[in-house]
Every structure is written in C-alpha cells, then in structure tokens.
N, C-alpha and C positions, 0 to 999 in steps of 0.2 A: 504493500500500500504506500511506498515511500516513493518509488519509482517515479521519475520526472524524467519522461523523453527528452524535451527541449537541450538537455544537455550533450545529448547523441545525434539531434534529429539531423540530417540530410549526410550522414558519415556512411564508408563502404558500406558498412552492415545494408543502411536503409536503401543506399542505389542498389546492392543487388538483391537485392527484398521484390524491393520495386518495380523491379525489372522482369525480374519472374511472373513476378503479380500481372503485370503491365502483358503477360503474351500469354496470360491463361484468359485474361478478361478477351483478347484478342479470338481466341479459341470460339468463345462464349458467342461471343457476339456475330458468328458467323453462321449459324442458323436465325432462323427471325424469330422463333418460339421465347416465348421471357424465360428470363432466367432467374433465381433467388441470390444472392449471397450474402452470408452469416459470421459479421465481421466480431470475432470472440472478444477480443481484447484491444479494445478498439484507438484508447488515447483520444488525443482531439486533433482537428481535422487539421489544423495552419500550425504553421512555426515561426517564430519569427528570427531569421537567423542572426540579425542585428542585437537583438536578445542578451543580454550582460552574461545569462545562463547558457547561452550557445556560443556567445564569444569566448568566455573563461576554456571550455574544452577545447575550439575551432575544431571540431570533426571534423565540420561540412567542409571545412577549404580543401582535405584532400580525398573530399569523399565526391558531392556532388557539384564543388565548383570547380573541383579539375574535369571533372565529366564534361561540363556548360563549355568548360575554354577547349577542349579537342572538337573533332572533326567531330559530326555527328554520327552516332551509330543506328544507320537504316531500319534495323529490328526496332528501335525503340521511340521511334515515329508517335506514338500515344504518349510516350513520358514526358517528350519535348513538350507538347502542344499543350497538356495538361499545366505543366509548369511555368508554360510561356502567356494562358490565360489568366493563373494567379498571380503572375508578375507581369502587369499591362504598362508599366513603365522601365521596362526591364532595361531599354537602350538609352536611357536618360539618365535613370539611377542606380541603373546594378540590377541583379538579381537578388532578393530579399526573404519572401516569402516558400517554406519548403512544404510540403501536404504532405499530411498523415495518410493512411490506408484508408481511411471513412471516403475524404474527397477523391484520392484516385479513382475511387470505386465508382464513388456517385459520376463521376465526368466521364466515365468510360460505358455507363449506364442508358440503357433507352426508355420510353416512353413503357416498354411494355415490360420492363423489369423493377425489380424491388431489392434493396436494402435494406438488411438488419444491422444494427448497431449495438453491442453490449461495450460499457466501460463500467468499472467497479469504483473505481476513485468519484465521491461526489463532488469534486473541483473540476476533475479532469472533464465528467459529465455534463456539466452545466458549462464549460466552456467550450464543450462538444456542441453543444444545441445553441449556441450563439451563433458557431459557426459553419453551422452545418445550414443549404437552405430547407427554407419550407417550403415540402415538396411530400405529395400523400405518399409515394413509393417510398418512403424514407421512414426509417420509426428507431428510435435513439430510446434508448430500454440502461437503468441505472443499477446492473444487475450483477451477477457473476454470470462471467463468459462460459465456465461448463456446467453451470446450471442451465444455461441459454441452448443447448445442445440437446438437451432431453424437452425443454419447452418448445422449440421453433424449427426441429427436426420430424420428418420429411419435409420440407416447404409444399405449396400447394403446385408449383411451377413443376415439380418432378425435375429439375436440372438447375443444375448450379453450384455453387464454391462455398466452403467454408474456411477462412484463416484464422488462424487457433495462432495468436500471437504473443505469449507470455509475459511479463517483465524476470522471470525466473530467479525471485527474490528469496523462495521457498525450497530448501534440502531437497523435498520428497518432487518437487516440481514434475518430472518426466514420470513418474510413477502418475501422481494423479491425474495426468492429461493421458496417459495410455492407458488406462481403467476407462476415461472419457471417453477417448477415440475412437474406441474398442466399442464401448455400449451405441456412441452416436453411428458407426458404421453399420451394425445390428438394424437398428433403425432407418438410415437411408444408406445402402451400399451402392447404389449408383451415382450417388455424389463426388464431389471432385474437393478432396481434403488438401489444406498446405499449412503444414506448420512448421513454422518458425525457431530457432534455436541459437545461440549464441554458443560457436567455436572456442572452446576453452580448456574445461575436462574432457581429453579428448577418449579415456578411457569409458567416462560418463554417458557417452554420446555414443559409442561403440557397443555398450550395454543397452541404448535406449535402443538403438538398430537392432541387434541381438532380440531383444522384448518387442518387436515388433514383427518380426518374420516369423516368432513363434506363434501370434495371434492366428495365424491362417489368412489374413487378408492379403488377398492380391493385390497386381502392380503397385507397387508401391517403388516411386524412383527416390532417390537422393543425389541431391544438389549443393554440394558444400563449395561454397566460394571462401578459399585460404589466398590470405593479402600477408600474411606474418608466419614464421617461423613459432611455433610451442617451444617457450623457457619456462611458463609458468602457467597452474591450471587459474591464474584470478587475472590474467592477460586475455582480452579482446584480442583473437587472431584470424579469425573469421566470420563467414554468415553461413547458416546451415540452415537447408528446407529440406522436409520429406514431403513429395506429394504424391497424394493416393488418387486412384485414376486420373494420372496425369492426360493431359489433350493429345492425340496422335502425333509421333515425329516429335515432340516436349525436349526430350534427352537429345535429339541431334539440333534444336534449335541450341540449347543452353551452350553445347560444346562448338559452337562456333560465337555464342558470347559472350562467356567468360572469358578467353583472352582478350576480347576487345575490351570489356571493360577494366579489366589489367590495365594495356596500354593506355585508354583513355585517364586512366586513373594516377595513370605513371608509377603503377607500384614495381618494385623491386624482386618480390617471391612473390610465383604462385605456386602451388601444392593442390589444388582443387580434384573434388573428386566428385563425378557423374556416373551412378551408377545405379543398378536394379536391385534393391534388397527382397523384393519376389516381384518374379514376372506373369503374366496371366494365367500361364499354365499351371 
C-alpha cells in the first residue's frame, strides 16, 4: 500500500510493459467484435514527469526519453501516437506527461469495447477518476485487483485481456497471484492473461515459472526484457511478462523488438529471454 509509481513511471521497466501491452491491444483490435479488458492493479492514468518525485529517481530519461530521441520503432506506431496526444505541446515544450496502463488502454479502445479499472490505494483511486474521462465503457472500481478477478470474470464480450500488475511489496506476492491466476483461468480460459513482474530474485521468478507449468495451463509465453546484469536480488534489472494465450506470431513479434528497444534505449546488456513455459499441446 506504500507503493508510488511516479517514482519509476516512464523507466525500461514501463517502455517495455508498454510495449507488449501496446501489440496485444493491436491483436485485439483486429476483429471488430468488442473486446473486455480487466486492468488489476491499475495506478493512475498520467505522470507527470517534471514531478520533484520523478525527477529525484530520472528513470524516464533513460527509459522513455531515450526511446522519444531515437529513430522511431514501426511496431510501436500506437505508443507514439498515444503519447504524442497527451503531450499536444510536445514541440514547444518537451515531452512531459507519461500514461499509466488505464489511459493506454482506454486510447487504444473502440466504441464497442469496455474497460475495467481496479486500484487498491484510495489516493491512487481518486486521482485515477480525475483523470480518467467520462466515458460509460469505463468503470474505475476502489477495490483489490484479485478480488476483481472472481467479480468481473468471464466478461460479457467472451474476448479480451486481463493485466495483473502488482506493486510486489508483499513476500508471499507470486504465490497469491498464482492461486488467483489459476482460479481466474478456471473461470475464463479463453482469455488472454499478462502479468507483470519485476527482474530481481531471479531464482524467485524461476520458481514462479516452475509453479506455473505445473498448473496445466497452456500457452503460456514468457517475455523477460534484461537491461542489467544480476549483482543483487533488491537491484531492478529487468521487466518480466508471462502471457497466457498470447495473440498468434506474439513471440516472433517480441524477438525482433527487444533488440530494438535495446538500441533505442542505448542500453549496454541484454540477457533477454522469449520463451514457451507450455505450448498448446
């Protein structure tokens, strides 16, 4: 409950978050049928990176404004545009403003689709719904996120995303979100699951994989994007997604860009790992 993004917001972690996110919505969006999606841990929607709290860490400078100052990366045509709407003075004054996963979602959204919104923090919440617009397909819930997963599972759309995004402030954390996974998969298994992880205990995370191929659920890919070397398990060294029914061809878009966002990023190591912890069969 201590957890304040603002201090992390627009760093590697969040560009390749985003970015993942940014080509599953893409997936989505290519049938015209609506789609649901059931943002767990949701935060709030703007950052502001001028922010005394964003300034003190600068993630973002070598996260998403080294990204803005390279060549543009073609796959990621929705994250530009998204970015470039919240920042309508971008050429005059900079780039400023970075979105949370609420607003990606909502601007990547159509008329005939619907977002869920859970945040647990009642600051974080109410400054959610400030800046969130009002808009019926939209419903901002002051909740816990895996209680939100036995309430708002199956949606009524039959297709759509769930991102299960933690602050992972809590020991037992991967345990009680794979009891969650597990029962919310039960409930809708044709859904399309991403969740989120911070690159640290790498043995931690080796164990969470481990506990999740023994569930029996299929496809299940993993996307670790590694920007640092492991010296230490309480070191940020990367971004880690498992997604469950990932969108067709997912793993051959990711491995051509993660080295781009590498280069765009200008990082020095990569170690990245794209792989099937089970396959369909």
């Amino acid at each position: 409950m201590n957890y304040r993004h603002i201090f992390h917001a627009g760093n590697r972690c969040d560009v390749a978050k985003h970015s993942i996110l940014m080509l599953v919505l893409k997936h989505l969006r290519e049938k015209e049928k609506g789609f649901a999606v059931l943002d767990t841990h949701a935060g709030t929607g703007l950052y502001d990176l001028a922010d005394p709290r964003a300034e003190k860490t600068g993630e973002a400078v070598e996260g998403i404004k080294s990204l803005l100052a390279a060549a543009p990366i073609p796959a990621l045509a929705d994250y530009y545009r998204v970015l470039k709407e919240l920042n309508p003075l971008w050429n005059q004054s900079g780039f400023r403003v970075y979105a949370g996963s609420p607003l990606f979602i909502y601007h990547l959204s159509r008329k005939q689709d619907r977002l869920i919104v859970c945040e647990l923090h009642p600051e974080e919440a109410r400054v959610l719904r400030l800046q969130m617009p009002d808009d019926s397909r939209l419903q901002i819930h002051c909740r816990d996120g895996y209680e939100a997963l036995g309430a708002f599972l199956p949606p009524v759309e039959k297709r759509g995303l769930v991102l299960i995004d933690p602050p992972y402030e809590q020991p037992n954390e991967f345990e009680v979100l794979l009891k969650n996974l597990v029962e919310a998969h039960r409930r809708w298994p044709t859904g399309t699951y991403m969740i989120w992880y911070p690159i640290k205990d790498r043995p931690a995370i080796w164990k969470f994989h481990e506990a999740l191929a023994a569930t029996g659920i299929k496809k299940i890919l993993r996307a670790d994007f590694i920007y640092e070397a492991e010296t230490r398990t309480d070191f940020l060294s990367g971004s880690g997604m498992v997604i469950i029914n990932p969108p067709w061809k997912l793993d051959e878009e990711l491995l051509d860009l993660f080295p781009a966002l590498h280069k765009a990023m200008g990082t020095a190591y990569a170690e990245d790992a794209i792989s099937w912890i089970t396959s369909e069969s």
